[in-house]
C-alpha positions as CSV (number, residue, x, y, z in Angstrom):
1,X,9.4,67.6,-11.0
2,X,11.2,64.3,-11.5
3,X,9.9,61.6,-9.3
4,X,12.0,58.7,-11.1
5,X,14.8,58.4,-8.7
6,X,15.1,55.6,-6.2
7,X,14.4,56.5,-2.9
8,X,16.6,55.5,0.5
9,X,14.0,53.6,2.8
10,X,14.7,56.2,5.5
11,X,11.7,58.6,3.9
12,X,9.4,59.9,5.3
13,X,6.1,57.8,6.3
14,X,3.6,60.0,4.2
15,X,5.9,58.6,1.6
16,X,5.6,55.2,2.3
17,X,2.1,54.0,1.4
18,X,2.4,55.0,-2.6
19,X,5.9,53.7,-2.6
20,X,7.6,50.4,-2.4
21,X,10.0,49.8,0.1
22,X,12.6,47.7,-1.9
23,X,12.9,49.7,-4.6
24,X,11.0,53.4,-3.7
25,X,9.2,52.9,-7.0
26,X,5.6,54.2,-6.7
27,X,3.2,50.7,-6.3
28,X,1.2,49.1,-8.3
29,X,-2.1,50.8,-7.0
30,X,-0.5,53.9,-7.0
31,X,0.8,53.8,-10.4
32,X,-3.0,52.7,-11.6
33,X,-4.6,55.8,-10.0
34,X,-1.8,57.9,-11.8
35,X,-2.5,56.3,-15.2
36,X,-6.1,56.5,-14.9
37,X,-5.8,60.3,-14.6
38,X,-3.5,60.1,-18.0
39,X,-5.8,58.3,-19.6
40,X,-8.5,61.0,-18.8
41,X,-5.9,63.6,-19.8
42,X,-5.0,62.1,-23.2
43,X,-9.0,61.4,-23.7
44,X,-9.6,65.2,-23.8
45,X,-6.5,66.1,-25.4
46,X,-6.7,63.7,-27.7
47,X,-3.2,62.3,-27.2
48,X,-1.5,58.8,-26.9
49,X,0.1,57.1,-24.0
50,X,2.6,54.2,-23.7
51,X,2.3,50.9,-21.2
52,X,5.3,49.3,-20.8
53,X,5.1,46.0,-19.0
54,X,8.5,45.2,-18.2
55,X,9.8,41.5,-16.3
56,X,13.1,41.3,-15.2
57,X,14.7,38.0,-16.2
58,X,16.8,36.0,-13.7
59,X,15.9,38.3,-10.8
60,X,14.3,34.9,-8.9
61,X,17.3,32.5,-10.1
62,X,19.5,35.6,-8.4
63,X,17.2,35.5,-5.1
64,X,17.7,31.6,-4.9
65,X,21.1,31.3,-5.8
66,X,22.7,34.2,-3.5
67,X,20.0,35.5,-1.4
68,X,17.2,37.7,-0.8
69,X,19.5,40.9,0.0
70,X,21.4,40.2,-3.3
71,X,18.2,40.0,-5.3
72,X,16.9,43.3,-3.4
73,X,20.0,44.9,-4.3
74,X,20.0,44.2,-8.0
75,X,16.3,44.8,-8.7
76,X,17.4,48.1,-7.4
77,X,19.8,48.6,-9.7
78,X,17.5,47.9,-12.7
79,X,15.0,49.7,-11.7
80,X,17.0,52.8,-10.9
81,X,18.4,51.8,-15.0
82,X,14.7,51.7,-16.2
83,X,14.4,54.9,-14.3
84,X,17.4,56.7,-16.1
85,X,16.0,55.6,-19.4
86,X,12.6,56.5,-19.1
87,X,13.6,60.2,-17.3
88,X,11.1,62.8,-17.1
89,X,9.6,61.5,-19.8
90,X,7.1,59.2,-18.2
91,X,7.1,57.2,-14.7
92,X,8.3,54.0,-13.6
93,X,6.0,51.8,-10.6
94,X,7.0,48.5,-9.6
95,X,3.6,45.7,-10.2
96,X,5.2,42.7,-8.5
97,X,8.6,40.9,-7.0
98,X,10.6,40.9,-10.4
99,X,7.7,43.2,-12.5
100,X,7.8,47.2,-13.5
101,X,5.6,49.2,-15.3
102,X,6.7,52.1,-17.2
103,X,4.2,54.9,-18.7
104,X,5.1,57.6,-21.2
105,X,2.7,60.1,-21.9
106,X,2.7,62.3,-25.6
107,X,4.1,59.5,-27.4
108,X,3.5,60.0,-31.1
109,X,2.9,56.7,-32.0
110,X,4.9,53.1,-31.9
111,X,8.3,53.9,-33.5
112,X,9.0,56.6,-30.8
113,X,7.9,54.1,-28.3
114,X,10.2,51.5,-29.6
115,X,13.3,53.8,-29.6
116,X,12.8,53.8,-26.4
117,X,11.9,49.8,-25.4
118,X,15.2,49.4,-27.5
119,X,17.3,51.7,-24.7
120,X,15.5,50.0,-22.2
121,X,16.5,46.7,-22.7
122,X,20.5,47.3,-24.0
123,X,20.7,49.6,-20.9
124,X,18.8,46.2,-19.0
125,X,21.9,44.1,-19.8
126,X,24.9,45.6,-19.0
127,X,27.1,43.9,-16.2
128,X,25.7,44.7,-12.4
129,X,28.2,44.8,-9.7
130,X,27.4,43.7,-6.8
131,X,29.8,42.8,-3.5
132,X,32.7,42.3,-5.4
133,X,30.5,39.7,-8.0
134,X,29.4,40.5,-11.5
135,X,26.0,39.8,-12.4
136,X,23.8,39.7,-15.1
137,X,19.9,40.9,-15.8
138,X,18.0,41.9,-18.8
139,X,14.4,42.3,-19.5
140,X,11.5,41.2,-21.8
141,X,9.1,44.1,-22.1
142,X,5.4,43.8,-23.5
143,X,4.0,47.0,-24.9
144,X,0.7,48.7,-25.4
145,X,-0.7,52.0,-26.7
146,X,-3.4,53.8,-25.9
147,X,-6.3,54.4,-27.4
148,X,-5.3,52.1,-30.3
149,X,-4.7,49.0,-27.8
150,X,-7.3,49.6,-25.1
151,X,-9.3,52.8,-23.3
152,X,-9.4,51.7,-19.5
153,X,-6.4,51.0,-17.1
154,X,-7.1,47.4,-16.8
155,X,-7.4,47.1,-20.3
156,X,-4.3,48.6,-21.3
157,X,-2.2,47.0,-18.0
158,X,-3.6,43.4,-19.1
159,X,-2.4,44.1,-22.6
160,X,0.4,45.0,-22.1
161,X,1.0,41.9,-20.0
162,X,-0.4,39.6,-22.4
163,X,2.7,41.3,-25.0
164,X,5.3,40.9,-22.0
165,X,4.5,37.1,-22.0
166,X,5.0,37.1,-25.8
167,X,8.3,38.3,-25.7
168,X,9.3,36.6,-23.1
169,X,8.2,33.3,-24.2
170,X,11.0,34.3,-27.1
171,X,13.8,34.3,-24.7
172,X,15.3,37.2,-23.2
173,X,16.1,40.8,-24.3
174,X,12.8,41.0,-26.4
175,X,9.9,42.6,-27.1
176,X,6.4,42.6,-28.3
177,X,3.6,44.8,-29.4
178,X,0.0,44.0,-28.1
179,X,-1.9,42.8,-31.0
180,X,-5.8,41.2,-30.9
181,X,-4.5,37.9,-31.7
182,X,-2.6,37.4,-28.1
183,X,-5.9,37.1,-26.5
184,X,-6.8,34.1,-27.9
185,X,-3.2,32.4,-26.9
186,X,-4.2,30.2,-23.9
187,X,-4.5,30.8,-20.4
188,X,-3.0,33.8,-18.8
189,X,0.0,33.5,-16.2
190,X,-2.2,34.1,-13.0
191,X,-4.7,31.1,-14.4
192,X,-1.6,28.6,-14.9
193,X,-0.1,29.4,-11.2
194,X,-3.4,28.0,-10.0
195,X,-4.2,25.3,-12.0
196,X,-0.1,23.6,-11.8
197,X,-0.1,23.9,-8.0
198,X,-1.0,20.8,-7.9
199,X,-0.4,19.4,-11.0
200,X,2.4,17.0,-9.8
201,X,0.2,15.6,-7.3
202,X,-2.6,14.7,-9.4
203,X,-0.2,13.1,-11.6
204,X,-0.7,15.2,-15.0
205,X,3.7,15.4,-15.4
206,X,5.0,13.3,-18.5
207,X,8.4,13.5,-19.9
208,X,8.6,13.5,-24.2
209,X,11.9,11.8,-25.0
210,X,13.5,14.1,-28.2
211,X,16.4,12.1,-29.9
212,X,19.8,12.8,-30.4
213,X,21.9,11.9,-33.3
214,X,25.3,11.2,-33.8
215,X,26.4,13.5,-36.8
216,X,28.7,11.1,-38.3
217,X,26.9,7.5,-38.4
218,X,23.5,8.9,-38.2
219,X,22.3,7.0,-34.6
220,X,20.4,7.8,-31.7
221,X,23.6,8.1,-29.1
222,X,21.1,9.6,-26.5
223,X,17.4,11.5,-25.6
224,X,16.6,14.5,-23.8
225,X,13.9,14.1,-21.7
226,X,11.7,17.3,-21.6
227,X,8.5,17.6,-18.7
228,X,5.0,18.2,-20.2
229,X,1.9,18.8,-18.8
230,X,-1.0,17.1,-19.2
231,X,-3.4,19.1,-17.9
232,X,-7.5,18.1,-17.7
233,X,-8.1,21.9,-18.7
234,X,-5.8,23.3,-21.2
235,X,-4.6,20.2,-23.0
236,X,-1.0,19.1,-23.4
237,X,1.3,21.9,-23.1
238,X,5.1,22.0,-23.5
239,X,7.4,23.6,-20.6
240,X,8.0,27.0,-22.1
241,X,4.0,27.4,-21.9
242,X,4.0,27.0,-17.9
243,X,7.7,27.2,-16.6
244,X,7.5,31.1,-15.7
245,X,4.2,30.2,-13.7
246,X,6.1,26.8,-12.3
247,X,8.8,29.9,-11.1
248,X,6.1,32.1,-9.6
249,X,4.6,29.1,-7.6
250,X,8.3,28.4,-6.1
251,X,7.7,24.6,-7.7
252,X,11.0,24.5,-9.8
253,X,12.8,22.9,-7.4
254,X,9.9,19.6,-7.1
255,X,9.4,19.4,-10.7
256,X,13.1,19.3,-11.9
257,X,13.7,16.3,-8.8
258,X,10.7,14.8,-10.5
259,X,11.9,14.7,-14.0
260,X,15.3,13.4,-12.8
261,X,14.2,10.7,-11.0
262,X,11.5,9.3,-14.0
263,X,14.3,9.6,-16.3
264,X,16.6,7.8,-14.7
265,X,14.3,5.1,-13.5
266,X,13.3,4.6,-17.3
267,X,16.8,4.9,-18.5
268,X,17.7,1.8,-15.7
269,X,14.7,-0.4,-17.6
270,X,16.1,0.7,-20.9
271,X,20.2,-0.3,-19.7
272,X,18.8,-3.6,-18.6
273,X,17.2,-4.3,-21.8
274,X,20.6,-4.1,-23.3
275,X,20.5,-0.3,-24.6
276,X,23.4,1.9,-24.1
277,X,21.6,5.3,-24.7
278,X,22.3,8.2,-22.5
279,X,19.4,10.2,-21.0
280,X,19.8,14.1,-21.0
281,X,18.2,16.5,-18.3
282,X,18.1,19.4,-18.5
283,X,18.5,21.8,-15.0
284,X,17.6,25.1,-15.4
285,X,19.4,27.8,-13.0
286,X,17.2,27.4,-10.3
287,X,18.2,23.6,-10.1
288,X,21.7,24.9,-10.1
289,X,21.3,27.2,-7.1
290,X,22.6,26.2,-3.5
291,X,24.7,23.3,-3.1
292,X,22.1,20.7,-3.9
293,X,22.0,19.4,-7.1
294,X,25.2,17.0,-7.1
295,X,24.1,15.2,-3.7
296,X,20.5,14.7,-5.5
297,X,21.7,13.4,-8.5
298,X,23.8,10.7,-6.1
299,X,20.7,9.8,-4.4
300,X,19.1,9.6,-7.8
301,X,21.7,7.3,-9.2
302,X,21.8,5.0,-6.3
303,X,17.8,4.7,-5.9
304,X,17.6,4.0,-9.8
305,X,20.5,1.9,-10.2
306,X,21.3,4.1,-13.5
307,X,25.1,3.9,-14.5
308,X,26.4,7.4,-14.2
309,X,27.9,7.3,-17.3
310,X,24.0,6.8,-18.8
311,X,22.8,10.6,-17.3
312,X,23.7,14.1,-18.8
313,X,23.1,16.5,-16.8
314,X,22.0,19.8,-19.1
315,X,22.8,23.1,-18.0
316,X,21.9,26.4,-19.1
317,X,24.2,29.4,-20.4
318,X,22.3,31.8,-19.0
319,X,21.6,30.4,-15.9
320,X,25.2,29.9,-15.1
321,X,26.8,33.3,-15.7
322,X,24.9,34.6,-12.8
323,X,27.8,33.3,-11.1
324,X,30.6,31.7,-12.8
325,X,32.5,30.7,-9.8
326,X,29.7,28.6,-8.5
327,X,28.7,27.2,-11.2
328,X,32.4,25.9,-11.5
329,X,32.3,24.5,-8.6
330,X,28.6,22.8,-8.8
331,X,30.0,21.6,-12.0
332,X,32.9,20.0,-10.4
333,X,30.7,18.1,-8.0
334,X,28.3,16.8,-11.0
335,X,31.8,15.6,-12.9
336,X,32.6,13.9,-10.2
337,X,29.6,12.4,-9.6
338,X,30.5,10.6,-12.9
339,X,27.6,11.9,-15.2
340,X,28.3,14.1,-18.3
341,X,28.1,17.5,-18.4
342,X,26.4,19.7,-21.1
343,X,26.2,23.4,-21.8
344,X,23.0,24.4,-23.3
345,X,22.2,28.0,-25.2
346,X,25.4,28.9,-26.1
347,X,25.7,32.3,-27.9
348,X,21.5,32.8,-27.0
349,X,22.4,35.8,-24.1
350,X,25.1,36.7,-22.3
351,X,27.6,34.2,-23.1
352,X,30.4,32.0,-20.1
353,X,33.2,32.1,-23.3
354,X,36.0,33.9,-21.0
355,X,34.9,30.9,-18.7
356,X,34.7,28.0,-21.3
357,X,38.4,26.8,-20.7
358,X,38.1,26.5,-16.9
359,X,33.8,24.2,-17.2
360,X,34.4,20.6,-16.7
361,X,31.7,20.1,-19.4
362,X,31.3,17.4,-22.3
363,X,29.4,19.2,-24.7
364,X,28.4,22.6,-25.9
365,X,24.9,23.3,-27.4
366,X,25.2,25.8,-30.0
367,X,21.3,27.4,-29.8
368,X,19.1,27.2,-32.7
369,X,19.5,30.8,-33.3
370,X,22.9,30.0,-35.1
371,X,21.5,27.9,-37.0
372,X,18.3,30.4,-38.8
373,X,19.5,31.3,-42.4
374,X,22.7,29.7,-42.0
375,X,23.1,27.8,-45.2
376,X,22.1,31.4,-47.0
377,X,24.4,33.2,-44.4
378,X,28.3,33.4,-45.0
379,X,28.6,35.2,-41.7
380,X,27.0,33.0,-39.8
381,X,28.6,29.8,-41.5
382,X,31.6,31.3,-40.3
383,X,30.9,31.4,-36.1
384,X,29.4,28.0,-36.6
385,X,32.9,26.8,-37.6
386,X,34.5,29.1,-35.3
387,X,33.0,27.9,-32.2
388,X,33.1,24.1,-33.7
389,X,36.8,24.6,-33.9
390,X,37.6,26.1,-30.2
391,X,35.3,23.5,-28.9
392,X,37.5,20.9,-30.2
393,X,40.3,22.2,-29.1
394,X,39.1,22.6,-26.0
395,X,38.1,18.7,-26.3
396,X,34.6,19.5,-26.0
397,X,32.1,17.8,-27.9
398,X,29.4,20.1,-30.0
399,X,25.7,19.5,-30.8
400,X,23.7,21.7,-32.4
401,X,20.2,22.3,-31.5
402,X,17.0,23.3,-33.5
403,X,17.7,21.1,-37.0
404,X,15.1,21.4,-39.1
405,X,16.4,20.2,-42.6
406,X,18.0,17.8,-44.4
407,X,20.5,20.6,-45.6
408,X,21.4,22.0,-42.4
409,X,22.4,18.8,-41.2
410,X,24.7,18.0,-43.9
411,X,26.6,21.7,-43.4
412,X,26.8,20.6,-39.5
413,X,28.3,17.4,-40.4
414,X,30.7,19.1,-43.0
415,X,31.8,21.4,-40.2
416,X,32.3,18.7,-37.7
417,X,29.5,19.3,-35.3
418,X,29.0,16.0,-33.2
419,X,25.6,15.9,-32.3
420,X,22.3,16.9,-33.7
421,X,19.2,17.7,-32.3
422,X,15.3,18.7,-34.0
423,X,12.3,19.1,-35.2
424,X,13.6,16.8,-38.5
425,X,13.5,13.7,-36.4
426,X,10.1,14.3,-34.4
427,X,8.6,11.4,-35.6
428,X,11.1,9.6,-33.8
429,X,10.3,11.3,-30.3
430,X,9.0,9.1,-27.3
431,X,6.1,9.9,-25.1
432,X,5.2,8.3,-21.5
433,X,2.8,5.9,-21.9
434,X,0.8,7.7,-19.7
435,X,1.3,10.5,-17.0
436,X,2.0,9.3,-13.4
């Protein structure tokens, strides 16, 4: 019998204690007792079984930008999607607020499996609507295999987790197999969430200060300032390391106010020693959320003394096609604020181009995926100049992200890209003298 559909809440109470509420997915303890009488199946059958470990991307930006019910209504949706795809097949649980699990028994080995992850996460990103509004998900799923990555539930659950956060630390809409090598990548999620809680009271932010170049003459016209943490235990570790567990902890909102604020206090001190150089920060979509974000960056300004003109405010694609209309409108509010406006990720996801004409931004970021194999790439020389061109048009400046060469420079600069943006000019990246 199938037992993938979603269930109304108005079931039954005998139902209730193995099923979630939100989305009538069985729960996570639930779903652990059923896979460890799979695993004892497949034992003495001697057959294979699949761990799926899936995260759904943008469900908490969703939940802060339009509200709980909205957020319910779309992790719904996905799950009921995940549901579809997986069938009779296998069965779908739900482990946390934006986490599912999906097991498929019988599998034959990993290409079946992947077939399947592949459905999961084109089925994952297709348009929801919602109350008249269009919104987007997708997924990152993390994969493991029994007996070949694991023999016990926990194993094969924390595996498969360990794979999730690999793929997700890719970007969105990927995938990972488990592989011995991800245990010995650093801390797991549930370890970071503890440690950062307190992180920015102890005084173990910094902000890294990445140049950008103009394309043309070759000079620093501005620096991104990116958060690191300088943690006692694990080192120095870059934002993509700790943001989802900055996310889990509900600290987004504190550390982006943090990082704007120390960048614009150091880009006052560096305006009053005569340089003109803008300072980039970057917001991510939970910055955006609410009505917020324009009457903090005043405050900002006012308390730092920082010429408007000095601060870019960075915003990502992805983050603003969960809902174009607002983000027009926050974007509005920044622009007329006075501060500069730039898209970041463009072409990485789901991309705003039907909205491009109608975003008060400066610049547009092409990601550094447009830029892997380019110069070998005729295909990909030709978006490049493509998007170049309509940018132009549309008066909007263009900086590319992710240079790593000599030669991929000179074919921006050919093309007429403005601004560049690297690993080939790390040496010239500025660190706080010390965390505060």
């Amino acid at each position: 019998m199938r037992q993938l559909a979603i269930q109304s809440r108005s079931q039954d109470s005998a139902h209730q204690p193995n099923h979630d509420d939100v989305t009538g997915l069985a729960t996570r303890r639930h779903a652990e007792h059923q896979l460890a009488a799979l695993l004892d199946r497949a034992a003495a059958q001697g057959t294979k079984v699949a761990i799926l470990h899936i995260d759904i991307d943008r469900l908490k930006e969703i939940n802060h930008s339009l509200g709980r019910p909205m957020g319910d209504a779309c992790l719904r949706l996905v799950a009921q999607r995940v549901s579809e795809v997986i069938d009779f097949k296998g069965s779908v649980s739900r482990l946390d607020s934006d986490e599912v699990m999906a097991t498929l028994p019988d599998v034959t080995g990993l290409e079946a499996v992947v077939t399947v992850v592949e459905r999961l996460l084109e089925r994952a990103r297709q348009p929801i609507e919602l109350s008249g509004r269009t919104l987007f998900a997708s997924c990152c799923i993390g994969l493991a295999l029994y007996p070949d990555h694991g023999d016990t539930v926990a194993e094969l659950m924390r595996h498969a987790n360990l794979a999730r956060r690999k793929a997700q630390a890719g970007g969105s809409r990927r995938h990972c197999v488990f592989s011995p090598e991800l245990l010995d990548e650093g801390p797991d999620r549930m370890t970071l969430r503890c440690e950062l809680r307190d992180a920015l009271a102890r005084g173990e932010m910094a902000l890294r200060y990445r140049p950008v170049l103009c394309a043309r003459s070759g000079q620093v016209v501005a620096v991104s300032a990116q958060p690191r943490w300088c943690s006692p235990r694990f080192g120095v570790l870059e934002a993509a390391r700790w943001w989802p567990a900055a996310r889990d902890n509900d600290q987004v909102h504190d550390i982006c106010s943090w990082v704007l604020a120390r960048a614009c206090r150091h880009a006052r001190s560096w305006y009053e020693a005569g340089s003109g150089l803008r300072v980039v920060v970057g917001m991510p979509a939970e910055g955006v959320a609410g009505d917020q974000l324009a009457e903090r960056v005043r405050v900002v300004l006012a308390e730092s003394g920082l010429p408007a003109g000095l601060l870019e405010i960075e915003l990502n694609e992805g983050g603003l096609m969960q809902d174009p209309e607002h983000a027009c409108a926050t974007l509005e509010r920044l622009q007329a604020c006075g501060v500069r406006l730039s898209l970041d990720g463009f072409g990485k996801g789901h991309s705003l181009l039907g909205h491009l004409g109608l975003l008060p931004i400066d610049t547009l970021k092409l990601d550094a995926l447009f830029l892997d194999g380019c110069l070998d790439n005729p295909r990909r020389q030709a978006v490049i100049r493509s998007v170049i061109r309509m940018a132009h048009e549309l008066g909007v400046r263009v900086a590319a992200s992710g240079v790593e060469s000599r030669l991929q420079a000179d074919f921006l600069r050919e093309q007429g890209c403005d601004l560049l943006q690297g690993s080939l000019w790390s040496r010239m990246e500025y660190s706080d003298p010390s965390p505060e």
